[in-house]
C-alpha positions in Angstrom: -17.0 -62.5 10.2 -20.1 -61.6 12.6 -16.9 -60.7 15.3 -15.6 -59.0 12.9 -18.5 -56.4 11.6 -19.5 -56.2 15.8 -16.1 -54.6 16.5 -16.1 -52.5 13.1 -19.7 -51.5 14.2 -18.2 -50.6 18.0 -15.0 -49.2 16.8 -16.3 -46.6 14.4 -18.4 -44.3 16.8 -15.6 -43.7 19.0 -12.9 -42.9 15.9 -15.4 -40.9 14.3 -15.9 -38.8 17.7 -11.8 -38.9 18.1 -11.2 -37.0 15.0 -9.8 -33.6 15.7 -11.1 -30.3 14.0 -7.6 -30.2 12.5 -8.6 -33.5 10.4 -12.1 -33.0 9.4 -11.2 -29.5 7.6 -7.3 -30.8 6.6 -8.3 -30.5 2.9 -10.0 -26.5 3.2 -8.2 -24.5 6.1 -6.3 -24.4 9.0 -7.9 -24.9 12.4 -6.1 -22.3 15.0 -6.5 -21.2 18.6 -5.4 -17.7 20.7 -3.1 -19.1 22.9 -2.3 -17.2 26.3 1.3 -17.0 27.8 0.4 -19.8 30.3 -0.7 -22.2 27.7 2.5 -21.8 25.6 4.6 -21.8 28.3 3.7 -25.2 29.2 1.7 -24.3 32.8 -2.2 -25.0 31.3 -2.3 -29.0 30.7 -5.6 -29.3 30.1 -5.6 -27.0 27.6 -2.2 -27.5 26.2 -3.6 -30.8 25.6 -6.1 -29.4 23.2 -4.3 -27.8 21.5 -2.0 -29.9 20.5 -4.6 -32.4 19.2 -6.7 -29.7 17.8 -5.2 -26.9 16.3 -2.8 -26.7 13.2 -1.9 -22.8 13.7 -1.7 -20.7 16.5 -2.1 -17.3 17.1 -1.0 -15.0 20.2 -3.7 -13.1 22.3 -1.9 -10.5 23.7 2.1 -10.9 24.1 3.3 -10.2 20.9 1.1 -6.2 21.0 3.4 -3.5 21.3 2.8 -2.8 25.3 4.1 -6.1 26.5 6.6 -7.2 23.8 8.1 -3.0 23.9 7.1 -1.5 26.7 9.9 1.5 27.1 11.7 3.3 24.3 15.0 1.1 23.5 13.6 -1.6 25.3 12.1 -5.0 23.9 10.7 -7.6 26.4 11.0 -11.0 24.0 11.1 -13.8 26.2 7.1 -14.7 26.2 7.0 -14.4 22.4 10.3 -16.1 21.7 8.4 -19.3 24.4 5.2 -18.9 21.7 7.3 -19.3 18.6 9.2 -21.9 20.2 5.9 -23.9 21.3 4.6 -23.4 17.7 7.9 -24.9 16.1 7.9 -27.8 18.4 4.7 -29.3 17.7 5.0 -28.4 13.8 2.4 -25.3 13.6 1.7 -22.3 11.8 2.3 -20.0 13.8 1.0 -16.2 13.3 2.0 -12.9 14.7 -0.6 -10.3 16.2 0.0 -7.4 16.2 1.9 -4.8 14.8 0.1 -1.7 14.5 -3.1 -0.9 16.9 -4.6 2.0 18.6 -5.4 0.0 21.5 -1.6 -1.4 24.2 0.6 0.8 22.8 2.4 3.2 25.2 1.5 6.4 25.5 5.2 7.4 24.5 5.2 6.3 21.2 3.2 8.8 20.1 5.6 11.0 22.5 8.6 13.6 22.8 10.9 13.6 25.6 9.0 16.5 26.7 5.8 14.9 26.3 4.8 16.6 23.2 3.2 14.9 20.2 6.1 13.2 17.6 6.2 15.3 14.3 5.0 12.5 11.4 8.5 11.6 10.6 9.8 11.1 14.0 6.6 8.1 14.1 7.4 6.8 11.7 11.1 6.3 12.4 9.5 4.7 15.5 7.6 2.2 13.5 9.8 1.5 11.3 12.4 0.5 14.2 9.7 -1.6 15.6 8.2 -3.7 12.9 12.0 -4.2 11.7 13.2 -5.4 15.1 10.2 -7.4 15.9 9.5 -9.2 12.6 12.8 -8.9 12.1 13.6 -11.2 15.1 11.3 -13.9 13.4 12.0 -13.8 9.9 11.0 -17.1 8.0 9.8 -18.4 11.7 6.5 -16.6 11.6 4.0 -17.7 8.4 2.2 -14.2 8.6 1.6 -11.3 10.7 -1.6 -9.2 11.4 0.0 -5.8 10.4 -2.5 -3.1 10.9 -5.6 -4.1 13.6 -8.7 -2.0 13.3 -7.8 1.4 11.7 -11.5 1.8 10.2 -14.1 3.3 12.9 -18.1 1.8 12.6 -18.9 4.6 9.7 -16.2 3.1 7.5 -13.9 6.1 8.2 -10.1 5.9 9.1 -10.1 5.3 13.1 -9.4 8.7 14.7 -6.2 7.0 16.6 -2.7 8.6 17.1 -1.4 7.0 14.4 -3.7 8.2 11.9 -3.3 11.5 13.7 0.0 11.8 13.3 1.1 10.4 10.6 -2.2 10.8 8.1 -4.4 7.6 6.2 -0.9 6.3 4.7 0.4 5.4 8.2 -1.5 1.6 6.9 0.7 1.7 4.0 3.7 2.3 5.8 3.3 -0.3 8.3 2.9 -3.0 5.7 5.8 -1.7 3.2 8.5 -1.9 6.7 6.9 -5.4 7.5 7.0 -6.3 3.6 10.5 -5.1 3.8 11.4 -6.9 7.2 10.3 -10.7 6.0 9.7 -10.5 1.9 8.2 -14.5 2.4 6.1 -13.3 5.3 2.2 -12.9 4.6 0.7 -9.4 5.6 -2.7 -8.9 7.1 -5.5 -6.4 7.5 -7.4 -7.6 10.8 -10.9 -5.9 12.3 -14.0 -6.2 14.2 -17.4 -6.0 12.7 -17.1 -5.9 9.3 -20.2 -7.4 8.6 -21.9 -3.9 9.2 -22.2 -2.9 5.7 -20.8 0.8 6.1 -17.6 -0.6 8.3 -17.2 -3.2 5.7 -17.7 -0.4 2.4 -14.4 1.3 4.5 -12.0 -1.8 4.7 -13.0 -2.5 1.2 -12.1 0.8 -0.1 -8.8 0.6 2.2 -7.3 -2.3 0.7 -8.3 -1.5 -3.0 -6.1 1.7 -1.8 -2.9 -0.3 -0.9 -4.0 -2.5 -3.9 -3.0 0.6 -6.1 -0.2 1.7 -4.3 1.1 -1.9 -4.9 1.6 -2.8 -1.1 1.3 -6.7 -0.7 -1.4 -7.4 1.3 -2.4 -11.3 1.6 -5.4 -11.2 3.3 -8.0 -9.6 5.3 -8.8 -10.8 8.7 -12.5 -11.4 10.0 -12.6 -11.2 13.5 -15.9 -12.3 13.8 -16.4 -11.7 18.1 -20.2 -13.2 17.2 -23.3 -13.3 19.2 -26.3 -16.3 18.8 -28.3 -13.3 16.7 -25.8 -11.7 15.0 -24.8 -11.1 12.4 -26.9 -12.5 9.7 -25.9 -15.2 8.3 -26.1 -13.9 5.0 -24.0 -11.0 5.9 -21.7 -13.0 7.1 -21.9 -14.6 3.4 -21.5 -11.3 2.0 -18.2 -10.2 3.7 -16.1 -12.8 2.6 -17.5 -12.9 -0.9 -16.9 -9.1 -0.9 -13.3 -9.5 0.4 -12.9 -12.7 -1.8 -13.8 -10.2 -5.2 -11.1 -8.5 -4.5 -8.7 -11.0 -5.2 -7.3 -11.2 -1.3 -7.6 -14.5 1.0 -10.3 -14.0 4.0 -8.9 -15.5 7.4 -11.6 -16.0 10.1 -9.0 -14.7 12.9 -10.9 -14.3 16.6 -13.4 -17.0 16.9 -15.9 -16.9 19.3 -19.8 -17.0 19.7 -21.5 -14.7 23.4 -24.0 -16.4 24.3 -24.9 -13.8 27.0 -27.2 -11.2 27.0 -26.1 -8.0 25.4 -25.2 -4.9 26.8 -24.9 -3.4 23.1 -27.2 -0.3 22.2 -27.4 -1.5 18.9 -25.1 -4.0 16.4 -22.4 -1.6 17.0 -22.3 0.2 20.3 -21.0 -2.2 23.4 -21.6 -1.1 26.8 -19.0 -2.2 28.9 -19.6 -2.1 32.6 -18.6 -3.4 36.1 -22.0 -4.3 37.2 -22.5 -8.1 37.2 -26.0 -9.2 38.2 -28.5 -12.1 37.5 -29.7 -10.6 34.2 -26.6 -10.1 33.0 -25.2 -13.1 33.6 -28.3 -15.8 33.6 -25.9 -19.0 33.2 -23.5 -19.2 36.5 -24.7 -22.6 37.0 -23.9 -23.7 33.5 -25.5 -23.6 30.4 -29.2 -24.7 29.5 -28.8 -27.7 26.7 -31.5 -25.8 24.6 -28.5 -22.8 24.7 -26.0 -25.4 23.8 -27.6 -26.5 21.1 -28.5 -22.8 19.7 -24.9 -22.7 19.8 -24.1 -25.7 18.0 -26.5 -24.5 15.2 -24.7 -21.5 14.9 -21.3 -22.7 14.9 -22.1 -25.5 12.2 -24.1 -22.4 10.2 -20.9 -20.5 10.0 -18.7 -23.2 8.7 -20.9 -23.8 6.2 -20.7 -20.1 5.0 -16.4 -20.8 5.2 -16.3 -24.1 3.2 -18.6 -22.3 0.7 -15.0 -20.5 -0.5 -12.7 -23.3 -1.1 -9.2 -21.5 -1.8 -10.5 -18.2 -0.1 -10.3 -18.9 3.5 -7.1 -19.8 4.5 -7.5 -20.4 8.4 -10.0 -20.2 11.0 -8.7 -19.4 14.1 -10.6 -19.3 17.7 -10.4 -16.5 20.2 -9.2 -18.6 23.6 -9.4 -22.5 23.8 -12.0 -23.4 26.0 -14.7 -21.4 27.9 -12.7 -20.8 31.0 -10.0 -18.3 29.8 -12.1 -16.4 27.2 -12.2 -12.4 27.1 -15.8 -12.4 27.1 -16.2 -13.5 30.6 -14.8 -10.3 31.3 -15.9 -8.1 28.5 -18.1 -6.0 28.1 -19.3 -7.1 31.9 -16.7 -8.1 33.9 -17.2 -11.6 36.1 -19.7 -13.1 33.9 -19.7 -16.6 33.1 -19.7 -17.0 29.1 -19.9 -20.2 26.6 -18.3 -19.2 23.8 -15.8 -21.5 22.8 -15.9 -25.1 21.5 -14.9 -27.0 24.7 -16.2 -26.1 28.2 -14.4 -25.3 31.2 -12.6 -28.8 31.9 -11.3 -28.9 28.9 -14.0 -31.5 27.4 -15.8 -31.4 24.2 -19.5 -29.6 23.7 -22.4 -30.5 21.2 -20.8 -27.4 19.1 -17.4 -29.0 19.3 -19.4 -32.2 17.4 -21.6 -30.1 15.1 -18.4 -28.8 13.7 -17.1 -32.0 13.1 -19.9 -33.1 11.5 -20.1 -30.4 9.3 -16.1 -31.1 7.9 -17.3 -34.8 7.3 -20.1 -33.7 5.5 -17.8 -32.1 3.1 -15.8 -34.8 2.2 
């Protein structure tokens, strides 16, 4: 019996340390990742092998956006995102579609004439509508849900200034998720954007989706991108954004996961610089990161999923920007060439003391 309770005692640090993020939050949300074309396409290993062990639902960084997947008029380019959906469907995942409507890699001639000229509001939207038909269209039943519209509401809580909402006028938002809506009827519709834990960005989205609300335009959820830094935001703004979202009887989906651990180039909580100059200041952690950094960064990660398991039923998935620190955005934005932490597992591919805190803090909740 002694053998026995030595092995038990042995055994259970290494299956505790084995469980995936998947498993310890099973019974409150799906755990996703941003994949990148050469980790669906079976050409990144290491992190192929995370995700399959990981991650329950995926999401695509950039090859479903309008630019790559229909980059000429008439013209649709769907092998990468046909090899994403397949990749989801063989290792049984929920797999997400992003995006369909964004100011940001879209051609230029969507919003043009053959001469050049800006399209009159009903040739756009015969445009849109041809494209969110075709596209979701293409994946009916195949994709669970699809960010819709990504960041129509500028930092004042205004509509964005974009082409879209140029052309077309505030109901282009409508539009888009009626011709998805029509496209897949089973499909889930999102609302995805940046920063709305600024209380005047957040007042805007609000007000948007009480709008299609009243029109009666399904809407299933709004997505928190949540691009995070070790200072901000609050925690208890973070708090107040999904119970904000939550009252108003939509789901909340933490969508872009990550936490900068660099310093910022931001004038304030709003305003990024982006630049080309790299130097030491900027980018104080070439060598790797100080362990009194890593665990700042654990702290913050296990603060946030507190805040998410504090609305059982509310948050339906919580996805992460990029699988491990080597191909995330930020070491490339808003400085190009840095060398950024941000993710859960470090550049080989192996677990960090944020990775554990996480863990520890699904366990807790059991």
């Amino acid at each position: 019996m002694k053998r026995l309770l030595l092995l038990a005692s042995l055994l259970t640090p290494a299956l505790a340390s084995a469980e995936s993020l998947k498993d310890a939050f099973a019974h409150d949300f799906l755990i996703g990742a941003a994949l990148n074309q050469s980790q669906f396409e079976g050409r990144d290993e290491k992190a192929d092998a995370i995700v399959r062990s990981q991650f329950d639902t995926i999401s695509p960084e950039n090859n479903m956006k309008w630019g790559p997947i229909h980059p000429k008029p008439g013209q649709y380019e769907f092998s990468h995102a046909d090899a994403y959906v397949a990749f989801g469907e063989a290792n049984h995942m929920v797999i997400i579609g992003h995006n369909l409507v964004w100011h940001q890699n879209t051609p230029a001639w969507v919003f043009q004439d053959d001469e050049g000229k800006p399209l009159t509001r009903e040739a756009l939207l015969e445009r849109l509508h041809d494209h969110i038909h075709t596209v979701v269209g293409r994946y009916k039943g195949r994709i669970k849900g699809w960010d819709v519209v990504n960041e129509a509401i500028a930092m004042d809580g205004s509509m964005r200034d974009s082409p879209w909402y140029r052309i077309i006028g505030p109901d282009y938002v409508e539009k888009a998720f009626q011709y998805a809506h029509e496209a897949d009827p089973a499909a889930e519709l999102y609302y995805n954007d940046y920063s709305l834990e600024v209380p005047a960005k957040r007042k805007g989205a609000v007000a948007l989706i009480k709008r299609l609300q009243v029109a009666g335009v399904p809407i299933t959820a709004v997505g928190l991108q949540s691009h995070d830094r070790l200072d901000w935001p609050k925690l208890e703004e973070a708090d107040a954004t999904i119970r904000d979202f939550a009252g108003l009887g939509v789901k909340v989906n933490i969508t872009e996961l990550d936490i900068d651990v660099l310093p910022s180039t931001a004038k304030s909580d709003t305003e990024l610089v982006q630049t080309d100059k790299n130097d030491a200041k900027l980018d104080p952690y070439r060598d790797g990161l100080p362990e009194s950094v890593q665990q700042e960064l654990a702290r913050r990660y296990a603060d946030l999923f507190r805040i998410y398991l504090k609305y059982p039923g509310t948050i339906g998935r919580v996805t992460f920007w990029n699988v491990t620190d080597a191909e995330s955005w930020l070491n490339h934005f808003p400085v190009k060439g840095r060398t950024n932490y941000p993710t859960l597992f470090n550049r080989d591919g192996k677990p960090k003391p944020a990775y554990d805190a996480v863990i520890k803090v699904g366990e807790a909740a059991k």
